[in-house]
N, C-alpha and C positions, 0 to 999 in steps of 0.2 A: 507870530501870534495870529491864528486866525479870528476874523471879525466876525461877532455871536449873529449878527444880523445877513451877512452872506456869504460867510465860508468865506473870501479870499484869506489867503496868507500873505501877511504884511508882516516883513523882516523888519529890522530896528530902521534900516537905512531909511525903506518905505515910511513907518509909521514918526521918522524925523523931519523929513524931506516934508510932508505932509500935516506935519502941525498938529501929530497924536493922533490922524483919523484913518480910517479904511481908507485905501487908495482907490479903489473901486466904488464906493457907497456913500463914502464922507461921513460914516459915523464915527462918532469919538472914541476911544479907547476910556476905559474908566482906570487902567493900571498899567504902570509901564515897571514890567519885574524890572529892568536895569537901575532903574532908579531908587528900589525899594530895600538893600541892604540884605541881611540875610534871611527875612523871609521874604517869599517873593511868591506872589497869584498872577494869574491871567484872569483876562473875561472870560474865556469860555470853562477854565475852571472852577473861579466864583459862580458862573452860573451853573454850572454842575452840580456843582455843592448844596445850590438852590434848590434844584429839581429834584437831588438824590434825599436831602432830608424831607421834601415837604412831600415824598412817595408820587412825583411826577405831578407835583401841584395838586394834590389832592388832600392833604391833612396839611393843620395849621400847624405854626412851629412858633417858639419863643427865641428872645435875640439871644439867648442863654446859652442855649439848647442848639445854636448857629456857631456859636462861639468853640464848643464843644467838638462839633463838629467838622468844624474848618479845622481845629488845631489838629484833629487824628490826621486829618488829608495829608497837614504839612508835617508831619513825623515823617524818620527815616523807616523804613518800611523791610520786613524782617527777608526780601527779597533779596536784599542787594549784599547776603552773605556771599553769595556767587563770585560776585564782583571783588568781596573783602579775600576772596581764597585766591583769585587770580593774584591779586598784590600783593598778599605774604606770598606767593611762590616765586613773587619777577625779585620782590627785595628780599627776601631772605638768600637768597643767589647774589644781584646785583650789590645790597648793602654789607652781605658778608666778603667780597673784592676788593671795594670799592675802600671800606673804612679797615681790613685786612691788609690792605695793599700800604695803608697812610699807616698802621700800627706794625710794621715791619722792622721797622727800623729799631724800635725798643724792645717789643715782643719777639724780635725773628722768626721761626714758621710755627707756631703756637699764636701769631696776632690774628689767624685768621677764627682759629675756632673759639679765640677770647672775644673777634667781632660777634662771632654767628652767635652765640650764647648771651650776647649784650643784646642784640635783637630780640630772641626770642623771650626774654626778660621782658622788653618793653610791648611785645606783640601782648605777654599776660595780663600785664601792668595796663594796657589800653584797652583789651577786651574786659576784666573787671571793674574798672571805672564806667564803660556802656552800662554792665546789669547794673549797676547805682544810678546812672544815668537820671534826671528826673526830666532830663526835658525827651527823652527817648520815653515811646510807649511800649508796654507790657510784652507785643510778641519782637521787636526788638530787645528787648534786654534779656528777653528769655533765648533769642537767638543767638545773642553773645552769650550767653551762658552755655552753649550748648556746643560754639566756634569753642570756649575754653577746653571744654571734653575731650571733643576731636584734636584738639590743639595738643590735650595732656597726652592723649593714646598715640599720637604722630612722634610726638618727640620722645617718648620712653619708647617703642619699636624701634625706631631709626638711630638715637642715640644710643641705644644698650649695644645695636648689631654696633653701630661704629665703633664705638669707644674699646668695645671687646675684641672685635676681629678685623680691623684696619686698624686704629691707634694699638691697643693693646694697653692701655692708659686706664689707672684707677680710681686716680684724679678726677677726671672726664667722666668716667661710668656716675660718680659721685654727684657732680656737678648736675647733667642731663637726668640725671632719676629724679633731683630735687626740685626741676625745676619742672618736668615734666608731670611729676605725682601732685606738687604745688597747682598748676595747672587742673590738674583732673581733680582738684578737690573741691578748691576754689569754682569753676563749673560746677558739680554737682549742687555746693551748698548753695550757690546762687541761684539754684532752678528754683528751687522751692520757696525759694523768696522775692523772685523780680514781682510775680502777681498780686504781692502785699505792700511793693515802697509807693510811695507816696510819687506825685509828678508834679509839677509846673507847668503852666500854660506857657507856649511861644510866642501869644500874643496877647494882647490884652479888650479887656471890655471897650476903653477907651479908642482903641484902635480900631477896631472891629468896626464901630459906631462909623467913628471917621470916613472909612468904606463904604458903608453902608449907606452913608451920606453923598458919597460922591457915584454910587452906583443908582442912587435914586434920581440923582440932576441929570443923568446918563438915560437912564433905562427903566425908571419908577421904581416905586416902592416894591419890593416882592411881597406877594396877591397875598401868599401865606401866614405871611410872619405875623405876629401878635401886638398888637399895644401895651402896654403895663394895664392891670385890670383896675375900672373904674371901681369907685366906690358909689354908690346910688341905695341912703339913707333913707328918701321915702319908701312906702311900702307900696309894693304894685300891687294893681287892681286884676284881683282873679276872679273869674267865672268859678261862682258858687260849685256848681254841677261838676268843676276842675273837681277842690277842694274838699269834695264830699267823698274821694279816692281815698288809697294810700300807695304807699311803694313797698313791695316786699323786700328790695335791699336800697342802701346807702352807699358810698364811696364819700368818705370825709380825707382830704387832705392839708396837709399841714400848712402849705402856703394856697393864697391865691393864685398867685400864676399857675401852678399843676389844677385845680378846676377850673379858670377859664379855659387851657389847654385844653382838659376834657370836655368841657362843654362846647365849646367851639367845633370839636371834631364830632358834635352831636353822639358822644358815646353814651349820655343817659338816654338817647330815642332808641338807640340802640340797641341797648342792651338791658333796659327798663329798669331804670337805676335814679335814684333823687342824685344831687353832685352838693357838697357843700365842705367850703373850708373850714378847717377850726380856729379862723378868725372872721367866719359868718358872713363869707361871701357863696353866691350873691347877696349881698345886703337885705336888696326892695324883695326877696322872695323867703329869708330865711326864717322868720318867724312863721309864714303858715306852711310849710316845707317843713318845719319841724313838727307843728301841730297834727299834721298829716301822716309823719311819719311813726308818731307815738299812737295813732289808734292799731298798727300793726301788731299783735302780738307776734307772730311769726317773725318779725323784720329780722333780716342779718345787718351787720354793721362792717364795711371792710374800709381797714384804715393802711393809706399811700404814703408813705413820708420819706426824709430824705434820713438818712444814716448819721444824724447828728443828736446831740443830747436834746436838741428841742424833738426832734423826729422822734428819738424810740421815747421819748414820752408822751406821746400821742393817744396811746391807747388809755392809759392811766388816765390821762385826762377825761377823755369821754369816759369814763364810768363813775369817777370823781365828781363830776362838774354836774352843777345842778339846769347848768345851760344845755347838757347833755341825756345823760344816761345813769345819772344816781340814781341807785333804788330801783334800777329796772334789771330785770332778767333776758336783756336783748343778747343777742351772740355777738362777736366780735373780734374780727378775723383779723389780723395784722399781716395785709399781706408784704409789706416790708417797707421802705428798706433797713436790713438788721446786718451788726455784725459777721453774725455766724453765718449768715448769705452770701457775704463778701466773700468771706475764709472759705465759702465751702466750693463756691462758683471757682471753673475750669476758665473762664472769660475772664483776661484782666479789665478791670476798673478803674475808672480816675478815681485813685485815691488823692486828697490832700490832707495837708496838717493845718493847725491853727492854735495856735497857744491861748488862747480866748477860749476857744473851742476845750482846750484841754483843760481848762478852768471850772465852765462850766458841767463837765462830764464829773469831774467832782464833789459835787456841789447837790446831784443828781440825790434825791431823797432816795434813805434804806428800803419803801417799798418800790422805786424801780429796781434799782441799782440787783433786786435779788432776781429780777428775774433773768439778768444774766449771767454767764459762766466768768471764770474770772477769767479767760482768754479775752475773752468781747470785754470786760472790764477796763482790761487793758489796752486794747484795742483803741476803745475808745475817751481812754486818762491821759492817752499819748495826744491828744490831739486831730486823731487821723477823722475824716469826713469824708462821703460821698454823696452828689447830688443826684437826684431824681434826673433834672435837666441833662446831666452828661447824659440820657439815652435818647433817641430819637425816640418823637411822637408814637412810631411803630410798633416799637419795642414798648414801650410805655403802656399803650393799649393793651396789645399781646399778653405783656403780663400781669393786668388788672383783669383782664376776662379769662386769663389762668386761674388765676387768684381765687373768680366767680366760681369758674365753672365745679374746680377742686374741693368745692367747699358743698355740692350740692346733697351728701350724705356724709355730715361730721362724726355721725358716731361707730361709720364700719371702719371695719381694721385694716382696709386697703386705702383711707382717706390719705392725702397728702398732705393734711394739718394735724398739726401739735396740741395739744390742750395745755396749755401756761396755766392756768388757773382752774382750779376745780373745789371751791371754794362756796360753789353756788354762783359766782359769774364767770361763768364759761366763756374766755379769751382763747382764742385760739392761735396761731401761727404759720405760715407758708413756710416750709421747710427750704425750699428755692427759688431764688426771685426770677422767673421765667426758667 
């Protein structure tokens, strides 16, 4: 493992011998993988990790939104079919011999093609288990999904020639087709659905922290990361001359942490936007922020949230709520996140489930509940959720200033928003979240 502070490479003997430090530098190690069970980091990929989420230390990041992110690092990664195609070719050879050779004596010369056919059984049986997979992410399981295919089209070629024109066997033709066509089936339906299951995290919040704890007594706090956002109840003191403005758009998201993140990354200087959560953070600024915002007639409203029954009722809310936008004719663009975003996006998602969650999705009042399809109904009665945080800062931006930009002429025919409501409060929709 080389040490973040000067490149040497210090093997285990090194970083033993030495009491966990650089042998060169004397710095400490914050992680020893041997020690660590089956996930296992280094410094210099925690620090990586560091750098690649916060865009080379330049955009702030939540411990959330770190968590998210460490976990894709340590997934198996859709690379290493290469590697899985070398070992079915050495064992499907070596293991059909080997347990052929032990199955002779009861089977006689039939033990070997009853081994080889046990094999390729358990080769489908282990490739379809990966796409279910929840601790495997999205372009792994779609890669196992894709090893079954190949899997299915290998073994019905190569078993049909054999069984037909070497055995001459109709038994075998029988065998090899079912298992082969089982294979190519099972592949196919699995493609279409590894980018909708649900996953599990590798590691946990608790864990993360632990780290993060033990990389700050090492190597300090990273510059970037976020605090949990204060609450601050007094009202701050603004210059009159401020307040006498307004803003021609808003970005209201559903929790605090998604507008400190944006505001931290100075996306309202930005991109000339008020920022406020719909539970009225910032606090000390949100009553004349709102005061300001309502002399706008023009104002657009674009609301951020996460893919959960509080999120897609976000919009509802602000045109409901008299803390909001009752009784106004303001616009109101949803730019996600929505079901039918998830379903429709080519990029797999952390999905989760939650039975709480699938509780509340029921419970959701007849005037949300119509504005969606009963696919997304479903969708979301099962349980299933996605966070804002599983996307880097990056992305997060990207497609809030998508969001802006897409919306700059709602009513021509080439816009990228949907009208939900045409009612007289015109809600609109981002058909794709980035």
């Amino acid at each position: 493992m080389k040490c973040i502070k000067c490149g040497t490479d210090n093997n285990l003997k090194d970083r033993t011998a030495n009491q966990g430090r650089c042998t060169k530098c004397n710095h400490p190690f914050a992680f020893e993988p041997t020690t660590m069970g089956t996930v296992k980091i280094t410094d210099p990929m925690f620090a990586k990790v560091i750098n690649d989420i916060s865009a080379n230390n330049t955009l702030f990041f939540t411990p959330k939104q770190l968590l998210y992110f460490l976990d894709s690092r340590l997934r198996k990664k859709s690379s290493q079919q290469l590697v899985f195609g070398c070992l079915y070719l050495f064992f499907n050879i070596w293991g059909t011999l080997f347990f052929g050779g032990m199955l002779s004596s009861t089977f006689g010369s039939n033990s070997f093609l009853i081994a080889n056919a046990i094999y390729q059984i358990s080769v489908v049986i282990y490739l379809f288990n990966n796409t279910n997979s929840a601790k495997l992410n999205s372009a792994s399981r779609k890669a196992s999904a894709k090893s079954l295919q190949r899997l299915g089209v290998l073994i019905l070629v190569v078993g049909i020639l054999i069984s037909l024109f070497v055995f001459q066997s109709f038994i075998l033709f029988v065998v090899v087709t079912s298992i082969g066509t089982s294979s190519l089936f099972l592949g196919t339906r699995q493609l279409g659905k590894v980018g909708k299951l649900t996953q599990e995290f590798l590691i946990s919040q608790t864990q993360l922290q632990e780290w993060l704890n033990r990389w700050k007594q090492i190597n300090n706090v990273p510059e970037k990361i976020l605090p949990s956002p204060k609450e601050q109840i007094a009202p701050a003191l603004i210059n009159p001359d401020v307040t006498a403005y307004s803003f021609d758009r808003l970005v209201v998201c559903d929790s605090a942490t998604i507008a400190q993140l944006l505001i931290a990354n100075n996306f309202h200087f930005e991109n000339n936007c008020a920022i406020l959560s719909i539970t009225g953070y910032p606090e000390s600024i949100f009553n004349t922020t709102m005061e300001m915002l309502r002399r706008n007639p023009d104002l657009k409203v674009y609301a951020i949230h996460d893919c959960t029954p509080k999120g897609v009722s976000l919009v509802n809310h602000l045109r409901t709520s008299e803390r909001w936008f009752l009784n106004s004719n303001v616009k109101i663009i949803d730019i996600g996140l929505l079901p039918r975003q998830i379903m429709a996006t080519q990029r797999g998602m952390f999905i989760q489930s939650s039975p709480d969650l699938a509780t509340a999705a029921k419970q959701l009042s007849r005037e949300i509940r119509q504005n969606f399809t009963s696919e997304e109904l479903a969708w979301l009665d099962a349980g299933n959720f996605v966070e804002l945080e599983s996307f880097t800062p990056q992305i997060l931006i990207q497609v809030i200033r998508s969001g802006i930009s897409g919306s700059s002429n709602l009513e021509s025919d080439d816009s990228s928003m949907i009208l939900m409501d045409n009612s007289g409060n015109d809600i609109y929709m981002v058909e794709s979240f980035g």
